[in-house]
C-alpha positions as CSV (number, residue, x, y, z in Angstrom):
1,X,53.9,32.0,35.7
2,X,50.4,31.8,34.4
3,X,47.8,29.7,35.6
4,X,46.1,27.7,33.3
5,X,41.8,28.7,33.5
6,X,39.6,25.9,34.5
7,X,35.6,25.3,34.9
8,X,33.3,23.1,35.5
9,X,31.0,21.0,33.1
10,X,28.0,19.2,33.7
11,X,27.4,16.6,31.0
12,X,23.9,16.3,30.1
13,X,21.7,14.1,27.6
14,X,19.1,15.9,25.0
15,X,16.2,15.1,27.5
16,X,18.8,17.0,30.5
17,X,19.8,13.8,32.3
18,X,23.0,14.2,34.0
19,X,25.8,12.0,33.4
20,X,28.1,12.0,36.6
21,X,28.9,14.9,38.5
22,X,30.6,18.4,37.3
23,X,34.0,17.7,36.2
24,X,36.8,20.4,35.9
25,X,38.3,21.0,32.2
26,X,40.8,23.2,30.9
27,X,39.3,26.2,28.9
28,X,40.8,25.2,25.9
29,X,39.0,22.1,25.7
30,X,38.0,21.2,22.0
31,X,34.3,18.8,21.6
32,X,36.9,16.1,20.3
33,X,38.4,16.3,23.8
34,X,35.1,16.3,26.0
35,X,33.5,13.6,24.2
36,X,36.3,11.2,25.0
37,X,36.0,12.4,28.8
38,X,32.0,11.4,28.5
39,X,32.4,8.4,27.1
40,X,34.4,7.3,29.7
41,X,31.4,7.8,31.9
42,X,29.3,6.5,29.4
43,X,31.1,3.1,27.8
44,X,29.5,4.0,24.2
45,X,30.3,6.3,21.2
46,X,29.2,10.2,22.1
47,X,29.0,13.7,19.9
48,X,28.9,17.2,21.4
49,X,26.2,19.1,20.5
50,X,26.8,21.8,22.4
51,X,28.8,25.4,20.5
52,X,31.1,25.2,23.7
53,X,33.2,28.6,22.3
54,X,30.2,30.4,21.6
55,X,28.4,29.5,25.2
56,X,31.5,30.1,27.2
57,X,31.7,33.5,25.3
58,X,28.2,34.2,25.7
59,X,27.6,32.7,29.6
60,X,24.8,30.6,27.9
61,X,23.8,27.4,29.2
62,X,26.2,28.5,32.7
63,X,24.5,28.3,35.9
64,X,24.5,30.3,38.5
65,X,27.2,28.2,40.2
66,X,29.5,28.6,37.1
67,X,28.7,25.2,35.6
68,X,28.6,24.8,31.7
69,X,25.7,22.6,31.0
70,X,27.4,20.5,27.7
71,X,24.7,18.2,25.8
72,X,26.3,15.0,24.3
73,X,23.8,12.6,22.2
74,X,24.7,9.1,21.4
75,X,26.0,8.2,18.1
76,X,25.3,4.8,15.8
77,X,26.8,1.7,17.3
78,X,27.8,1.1,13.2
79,X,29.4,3.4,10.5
80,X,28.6,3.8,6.9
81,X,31.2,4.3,4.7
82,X,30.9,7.5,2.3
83,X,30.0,6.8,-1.4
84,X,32.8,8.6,-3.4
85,X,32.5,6.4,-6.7
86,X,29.9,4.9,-9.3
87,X,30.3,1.5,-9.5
88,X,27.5,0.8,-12.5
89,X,25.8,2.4,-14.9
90,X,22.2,0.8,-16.0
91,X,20.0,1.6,-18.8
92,X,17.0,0.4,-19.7
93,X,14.9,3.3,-19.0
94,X,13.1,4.6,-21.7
95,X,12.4,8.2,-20.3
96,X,13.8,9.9,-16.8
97,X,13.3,8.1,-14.0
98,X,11.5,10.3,-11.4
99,X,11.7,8.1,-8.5
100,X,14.4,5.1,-6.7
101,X,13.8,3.7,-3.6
102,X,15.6,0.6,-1.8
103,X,14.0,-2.2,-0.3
104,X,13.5,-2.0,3.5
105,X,16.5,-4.7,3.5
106,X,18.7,-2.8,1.5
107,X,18.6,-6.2,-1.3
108,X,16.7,-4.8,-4.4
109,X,16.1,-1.6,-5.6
110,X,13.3,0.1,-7.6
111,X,13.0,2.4,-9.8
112,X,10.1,4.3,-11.5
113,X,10.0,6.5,-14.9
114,X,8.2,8.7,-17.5
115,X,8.7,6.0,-19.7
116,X,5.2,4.3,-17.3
117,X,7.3,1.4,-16.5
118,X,8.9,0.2,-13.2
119,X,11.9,-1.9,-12.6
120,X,13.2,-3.9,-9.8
121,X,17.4,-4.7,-10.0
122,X,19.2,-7.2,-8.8
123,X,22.1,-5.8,-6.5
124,X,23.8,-8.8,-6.5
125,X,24.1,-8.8,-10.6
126,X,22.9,-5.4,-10.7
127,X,20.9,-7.0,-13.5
128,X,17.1,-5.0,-14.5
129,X,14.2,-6.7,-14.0
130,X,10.8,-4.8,-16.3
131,X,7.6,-5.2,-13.7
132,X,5.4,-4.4,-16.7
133,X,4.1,-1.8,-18.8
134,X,0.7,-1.9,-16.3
135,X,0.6,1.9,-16.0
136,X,-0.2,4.2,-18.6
137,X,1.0,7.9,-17.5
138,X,4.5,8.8,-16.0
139,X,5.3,6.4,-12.6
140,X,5.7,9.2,-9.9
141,X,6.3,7.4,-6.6
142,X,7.0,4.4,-5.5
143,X,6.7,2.6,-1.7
144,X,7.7,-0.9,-0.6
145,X,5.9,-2.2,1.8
146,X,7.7,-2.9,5.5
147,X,7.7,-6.4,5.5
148,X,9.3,-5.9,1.9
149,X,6.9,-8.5,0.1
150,X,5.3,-5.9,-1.8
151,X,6.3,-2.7,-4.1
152,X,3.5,-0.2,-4.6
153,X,3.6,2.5,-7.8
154,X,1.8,5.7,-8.5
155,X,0.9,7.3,-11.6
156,X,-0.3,10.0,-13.8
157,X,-3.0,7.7,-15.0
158,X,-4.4,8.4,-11.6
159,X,-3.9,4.5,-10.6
160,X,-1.8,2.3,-8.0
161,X,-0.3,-0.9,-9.0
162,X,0.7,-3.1,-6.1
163,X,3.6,-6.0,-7.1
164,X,4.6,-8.7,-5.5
165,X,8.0,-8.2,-4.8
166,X,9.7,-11.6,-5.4
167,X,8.2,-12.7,-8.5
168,X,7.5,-9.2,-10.0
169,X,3.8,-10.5,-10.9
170,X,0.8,-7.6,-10.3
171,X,-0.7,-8.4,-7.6
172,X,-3.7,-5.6,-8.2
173,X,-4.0,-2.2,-9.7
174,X,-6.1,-0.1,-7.9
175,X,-8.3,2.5,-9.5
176,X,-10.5,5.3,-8.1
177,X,-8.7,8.4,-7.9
178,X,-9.7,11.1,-10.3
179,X,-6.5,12.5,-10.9
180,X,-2.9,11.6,-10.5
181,X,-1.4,9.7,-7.2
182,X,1.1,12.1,-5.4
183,X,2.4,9.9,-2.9
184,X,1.7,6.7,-1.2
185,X,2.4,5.4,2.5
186,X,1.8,1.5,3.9
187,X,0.4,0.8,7.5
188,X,3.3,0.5,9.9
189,X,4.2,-2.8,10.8
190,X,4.2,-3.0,14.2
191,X,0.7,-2.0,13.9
192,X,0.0,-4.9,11.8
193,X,1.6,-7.9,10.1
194,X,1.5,-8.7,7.3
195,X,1.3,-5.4,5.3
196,X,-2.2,-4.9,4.3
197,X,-2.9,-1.4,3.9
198,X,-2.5,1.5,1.9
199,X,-2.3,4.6,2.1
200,X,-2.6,7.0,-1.7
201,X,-2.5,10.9,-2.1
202,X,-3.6,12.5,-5.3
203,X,-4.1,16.0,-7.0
204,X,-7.8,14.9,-6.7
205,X,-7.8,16.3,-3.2
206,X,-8.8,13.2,-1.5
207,X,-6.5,10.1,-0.2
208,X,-7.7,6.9,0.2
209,X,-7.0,3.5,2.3
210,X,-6.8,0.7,0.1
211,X,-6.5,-3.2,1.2
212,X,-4.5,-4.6,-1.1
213,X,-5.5,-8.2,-0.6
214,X,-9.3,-7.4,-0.9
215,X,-8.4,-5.0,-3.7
216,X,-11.0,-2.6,-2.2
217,X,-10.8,0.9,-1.1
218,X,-11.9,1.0,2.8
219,X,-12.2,4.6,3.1
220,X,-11.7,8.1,1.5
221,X,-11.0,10.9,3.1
222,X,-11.8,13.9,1.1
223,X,-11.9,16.9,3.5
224,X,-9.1,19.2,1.1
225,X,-10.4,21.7,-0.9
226,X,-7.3,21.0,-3.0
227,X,-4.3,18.7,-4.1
228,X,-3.0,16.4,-1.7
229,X,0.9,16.7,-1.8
230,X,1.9,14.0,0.6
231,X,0.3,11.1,3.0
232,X,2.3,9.9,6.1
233,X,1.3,7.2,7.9
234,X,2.0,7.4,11.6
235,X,3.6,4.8,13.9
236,X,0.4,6.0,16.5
237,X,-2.2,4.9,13.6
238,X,-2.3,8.4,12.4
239,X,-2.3,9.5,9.0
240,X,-0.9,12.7,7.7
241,X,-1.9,14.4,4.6
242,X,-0.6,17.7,3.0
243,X,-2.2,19.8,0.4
244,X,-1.9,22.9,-1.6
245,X,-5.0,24.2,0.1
246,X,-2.5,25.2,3.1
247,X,-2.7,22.7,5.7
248,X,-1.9,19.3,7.2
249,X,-5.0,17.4,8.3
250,X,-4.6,14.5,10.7
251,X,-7.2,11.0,10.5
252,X,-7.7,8.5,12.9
253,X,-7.4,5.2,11.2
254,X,-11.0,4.5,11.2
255,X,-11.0,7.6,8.7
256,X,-12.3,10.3,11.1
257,X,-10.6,13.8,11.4
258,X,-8.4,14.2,14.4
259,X,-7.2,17.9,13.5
260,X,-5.9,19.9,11.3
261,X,-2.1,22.0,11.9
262,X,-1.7,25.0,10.0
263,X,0.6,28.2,9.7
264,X,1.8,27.3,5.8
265,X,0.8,30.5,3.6
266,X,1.4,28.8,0.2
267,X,1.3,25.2,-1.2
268,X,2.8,22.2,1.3
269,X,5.3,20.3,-1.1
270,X,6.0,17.8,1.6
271,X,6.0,16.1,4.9
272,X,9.0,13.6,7.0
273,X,8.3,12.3,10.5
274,X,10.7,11.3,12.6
275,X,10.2,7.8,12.5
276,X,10.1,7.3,8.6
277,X,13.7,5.6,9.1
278,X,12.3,3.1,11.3
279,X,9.0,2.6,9.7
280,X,10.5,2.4,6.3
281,X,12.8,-0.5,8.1
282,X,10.3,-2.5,9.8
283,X,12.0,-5.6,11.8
284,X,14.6,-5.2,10.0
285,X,17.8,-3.7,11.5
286,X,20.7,-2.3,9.6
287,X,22.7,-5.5,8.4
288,X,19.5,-6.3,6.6
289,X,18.2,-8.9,9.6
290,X,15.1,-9.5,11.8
291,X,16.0,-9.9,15.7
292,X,13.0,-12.4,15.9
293,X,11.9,-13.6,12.4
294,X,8.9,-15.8,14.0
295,X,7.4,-12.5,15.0
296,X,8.2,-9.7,13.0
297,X,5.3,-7.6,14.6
298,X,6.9,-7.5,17.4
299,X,10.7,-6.7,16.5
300,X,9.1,-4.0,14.1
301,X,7.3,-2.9,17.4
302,X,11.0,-2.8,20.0
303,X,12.4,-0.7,17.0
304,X,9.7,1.8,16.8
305,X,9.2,2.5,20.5
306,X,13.6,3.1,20.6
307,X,13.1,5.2,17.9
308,X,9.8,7.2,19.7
309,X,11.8,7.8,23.1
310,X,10.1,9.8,25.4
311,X,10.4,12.8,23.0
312,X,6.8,11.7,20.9
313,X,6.7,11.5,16.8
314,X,7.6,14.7,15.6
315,X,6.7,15.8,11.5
316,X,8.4,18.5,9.2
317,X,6.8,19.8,6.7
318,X,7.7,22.1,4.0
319,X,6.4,25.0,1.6
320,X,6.2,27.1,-1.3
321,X,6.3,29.7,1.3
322,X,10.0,29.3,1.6
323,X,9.4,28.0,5.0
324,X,9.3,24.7,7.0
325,X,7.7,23.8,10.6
326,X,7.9,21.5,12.8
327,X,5.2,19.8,14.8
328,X,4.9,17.3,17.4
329,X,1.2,16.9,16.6
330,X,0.4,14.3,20.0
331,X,1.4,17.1,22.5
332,X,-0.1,20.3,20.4
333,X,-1.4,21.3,17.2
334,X,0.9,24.3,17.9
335,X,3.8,24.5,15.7
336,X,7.2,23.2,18.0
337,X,9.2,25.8,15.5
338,X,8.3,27.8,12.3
339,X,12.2,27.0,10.3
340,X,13.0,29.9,8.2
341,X,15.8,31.2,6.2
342,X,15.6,29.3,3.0
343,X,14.8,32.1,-0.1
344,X,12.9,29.8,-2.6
345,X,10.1,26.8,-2.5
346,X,11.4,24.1,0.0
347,X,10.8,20.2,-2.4
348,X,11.8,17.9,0.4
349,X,12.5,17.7,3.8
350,X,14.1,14.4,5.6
351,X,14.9,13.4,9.5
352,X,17.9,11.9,9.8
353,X,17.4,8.2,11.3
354,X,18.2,9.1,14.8
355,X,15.8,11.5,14.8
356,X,18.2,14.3,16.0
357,X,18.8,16.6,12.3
358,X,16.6,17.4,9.8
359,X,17.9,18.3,5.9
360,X,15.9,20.8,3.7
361,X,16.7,20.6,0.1
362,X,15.0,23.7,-1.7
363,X,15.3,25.3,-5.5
364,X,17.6,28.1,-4.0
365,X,20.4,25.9,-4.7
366,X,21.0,25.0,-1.1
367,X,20.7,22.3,1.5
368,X,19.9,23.1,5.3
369,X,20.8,21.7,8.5
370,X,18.0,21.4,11.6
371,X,18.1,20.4,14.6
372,X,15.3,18.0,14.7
373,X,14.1,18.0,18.1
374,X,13.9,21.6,18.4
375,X,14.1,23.3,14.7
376,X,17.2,25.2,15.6
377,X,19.2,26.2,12.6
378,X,22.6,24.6,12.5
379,X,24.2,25.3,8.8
380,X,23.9,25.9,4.9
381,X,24.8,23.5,3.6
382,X,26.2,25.0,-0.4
383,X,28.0,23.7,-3.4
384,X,25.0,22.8,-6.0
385,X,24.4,25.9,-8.2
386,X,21.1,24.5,-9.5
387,X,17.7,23.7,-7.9
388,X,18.4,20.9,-4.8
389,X,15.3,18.6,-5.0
390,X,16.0,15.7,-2.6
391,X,18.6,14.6,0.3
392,X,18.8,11.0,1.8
393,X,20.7,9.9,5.0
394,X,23.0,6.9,5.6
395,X,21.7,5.0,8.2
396,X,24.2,5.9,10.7
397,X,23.1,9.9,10.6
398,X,26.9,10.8,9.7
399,X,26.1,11.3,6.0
400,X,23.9,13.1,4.0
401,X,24.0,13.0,0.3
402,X,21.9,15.6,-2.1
403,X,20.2,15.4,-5.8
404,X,20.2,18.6,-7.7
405,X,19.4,20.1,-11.3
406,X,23.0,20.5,-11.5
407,X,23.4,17.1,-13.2
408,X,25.6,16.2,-9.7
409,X,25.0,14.3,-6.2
410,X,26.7,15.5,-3.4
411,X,27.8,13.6,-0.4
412,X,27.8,16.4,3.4
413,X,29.6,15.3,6.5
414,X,27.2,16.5,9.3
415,X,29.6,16.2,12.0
416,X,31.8,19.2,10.5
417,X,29.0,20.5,7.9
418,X,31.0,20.4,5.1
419,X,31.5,19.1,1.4
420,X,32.9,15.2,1.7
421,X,32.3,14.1,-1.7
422,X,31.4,15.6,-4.9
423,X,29.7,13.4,-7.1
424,X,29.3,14.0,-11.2
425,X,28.6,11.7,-13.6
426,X,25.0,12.1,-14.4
427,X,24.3,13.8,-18.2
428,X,21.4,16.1,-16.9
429,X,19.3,16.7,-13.9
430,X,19.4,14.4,-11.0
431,X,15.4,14.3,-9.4
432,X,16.0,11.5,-7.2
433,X,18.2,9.7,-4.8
434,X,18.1,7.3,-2.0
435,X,20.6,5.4,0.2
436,X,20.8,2.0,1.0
437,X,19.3,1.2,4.7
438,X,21.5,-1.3,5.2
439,X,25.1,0.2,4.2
440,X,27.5,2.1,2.0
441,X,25.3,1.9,-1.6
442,X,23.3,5.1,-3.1
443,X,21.6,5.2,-6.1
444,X,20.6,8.0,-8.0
445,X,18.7,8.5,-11.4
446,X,17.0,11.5,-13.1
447,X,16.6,13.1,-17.0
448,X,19.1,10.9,-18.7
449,X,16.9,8.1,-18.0
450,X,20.1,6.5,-16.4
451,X,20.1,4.7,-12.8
452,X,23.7,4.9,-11.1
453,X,24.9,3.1,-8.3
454,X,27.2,4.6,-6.1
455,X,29.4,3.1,-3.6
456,X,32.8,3.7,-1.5
């Protein structure tokens, strides 16, 4: 007769709170199996995160008592369905589109192109509506305000337009950069209502604050001795720019330099923090609704401080060096992980919204998988078999869908790491995609100058 092998477990959070006391399992117990034990203890939807073969195998993570320490992490109290299908097909762009981004409440979508126009849709008729033919060079980024009253664009004719969001009108257009805008960030809400500020990145080397009521630039900060890549704006007041001169400076909000962080040993491409999700969102949650619409400061406030946790604001940021590191720049300056293994330029990093994975898309064809609290590497994600230039997450962190030169999207389940939906239907490159953060709707649009709407 044999006797089946038991041992003990200690169920422990990502911050290495225990939940209960050591329990004894079987040692054939599968993840599947030990998170249904843990939610038990918990009342709520769990996921191992522990590699419970490879531990056991290995005596990590065992005490010296013969307890397995197994790390569970609380999943979304909603699910997004996987988009598998496209649903429309809209023209009306002249030239590619080079940029899409959904409103904070998931309602309306943007959309900006060589052709120096951008459009807002209607979801409900899916239905184009032309903002104007303001700029003249390529439209390169685009940024909705929080509060989700205003759209800002970036060009190649080194301005920023600002539109008001509801009747499309111009609301400014902001000029003082000497060369194009690279990328453009808004004051966080819960810092202050309503939106006011803006933040612009250009190849100039400098980025600069604008208030968009005044139409004024408050301040320049012009300490780069080259390009400026990418500007983050922090939910602590910070704001984050990148450059091709190597390094990641960090400005008070009154404009002084609070530091610099720097390992990079080529051109940073770009930068995610770990709160974009949430800062993107504002007050709004993800059916699309504020929790207290007489104070939207505050709402926006409750989410970002969930979202912080006791773990701080981390940032990502990645390279021509092949390379991405993570920071959490209000403990140390010091790099929290230096994230290698990628063998070509890295052209966008993302945190998922929970905070807990990164994604890396790079032009060696693949997709990577971080941890994002401590830059471990967790899987390749492959399939494309052209250049991967952007990833978006649905809002629950489940999914992960990918852009690539391959003229396809794909949709990754993160749980298992592998391929849940392959996505064609584009004529030529896709350079960029988003996903709804409100639900089960990605859109996509690149060189055919077509925007596609995908759903399940």
């Amino acid at each position: 007769m044999t006797v089946e092998q038991h041992f003990f477990v200690q169920f422990q959070d990502g911050e290495g709170i225990s939940a209960g006391k050591p329990v004894s399992i079987p040692a054939g117990s599968t993840p599947q199996q030990l998170e249904a034990l843990v939610n038990q203890f918990l009342g709520h939807d769990t996921e191992i995160v522990t590699s419970l073969e490879q531990d056991i195998l290995s005596s990590k993570n065992i005490s010296k008592e013969g307890i397995l320490s197994v790390v569970y992490q609380p999943q979304a109290v909603f699910r997004v369905k996987a988009v598998s299908r496209c649903t429309s097909t809209l023209a009306g762009h002249e030239d590619a589109i080079l940029c899409v981004s959904f409103s904070p409440d998931g309602r309306r979508l943007a959309t900006g192109s060589g052709d120096k126009t951008v459009r807002l849709w209607d979801l409900s008729t899916e239905t184009p509506w032309k903002l104007g033919s303001v700029h003249t060079g390529w439209v390169l980024c685009l940024s909705w305000s929080p509060d989700g009253k205003l759209l800002a664009s970036g060009s190649m004719d080194n301005t920023v337009c600002v539109w008001d969001a509801k009747t499309g009108g111009l609301v400014c257009r902001l000029a003082g950069h000497r060369q194009w805008i690279t990328s453009l960030s808004w004051e966080p809400l819960h810092l202050s209502a309503p939106s006011v500020l803006l933040a612009s990145s250009s190849k100039d080397g400098t980025v600069k604050v604008w208030d968009v009521f005044r139409k004024t630039c408050t301040m320049t900060l012009s300490q780069h001795t080259d390009a400026v890549t990418c500007v983050k704006w922090g939910g602590d007041g910070t704001i984050y720019s990148a450059s091709r001169d190597r390094t990641i400076r960090m400005w008070h909000s009154d404009g002084r330099l609070k530091g610099q962080l720097l390992g990079h040993a080529h051109w940073i491409n770009t930068l995610a923090l770990s709160t974009d999700h949430v800062l993107r969102t504002g007050a709004f949650d993800h059916n699309g609704e504020i929790s207290s619409p007489s104070d939207v400061q505050y709402s926006a406030k409750l989410r970002y401080d969930a979202a912080v946790g006791t773990q701080g604001e981390r940032l990502i940021s990645g390279s021509d060096d092949f390379t991405l590191f993570l920071w959490n720049p209000s403990i140390s300056n010091k790099p929290v992980a230096r994230l290698t293994g990628h063998q070509a330029l890295v052209n966008h990093v993302s945190f998922s919204p929970d905070g807990r994975y990164l994604a890396s898309a790079s032009f060696d064809k693949s997709v990577k998988l971080w941890n994002g609290v401590t830059g471990q590497f967790l899987s390749s994600l492959r399939g494309h078999v052209g250049r991967a230039y952007q990833v978006a997450w649905s809002a629950d962190s489940r999914l992960l869908m990918s852009s690539s030169q391959d003229s396809t999207l794909k949709v990754w389940d993160v749980r298992t790491r592998t391929l849940k939906q392959d996505l064609p239907g584009h004529a030529d490159e896709v350079y960029a995609v988003d996903w709804s953060p409100i639900g089960d709707r990605g859109a996509s649009g690149g060189k055919d100058k077509l925007l596609k709407l995908w759903r399940q």
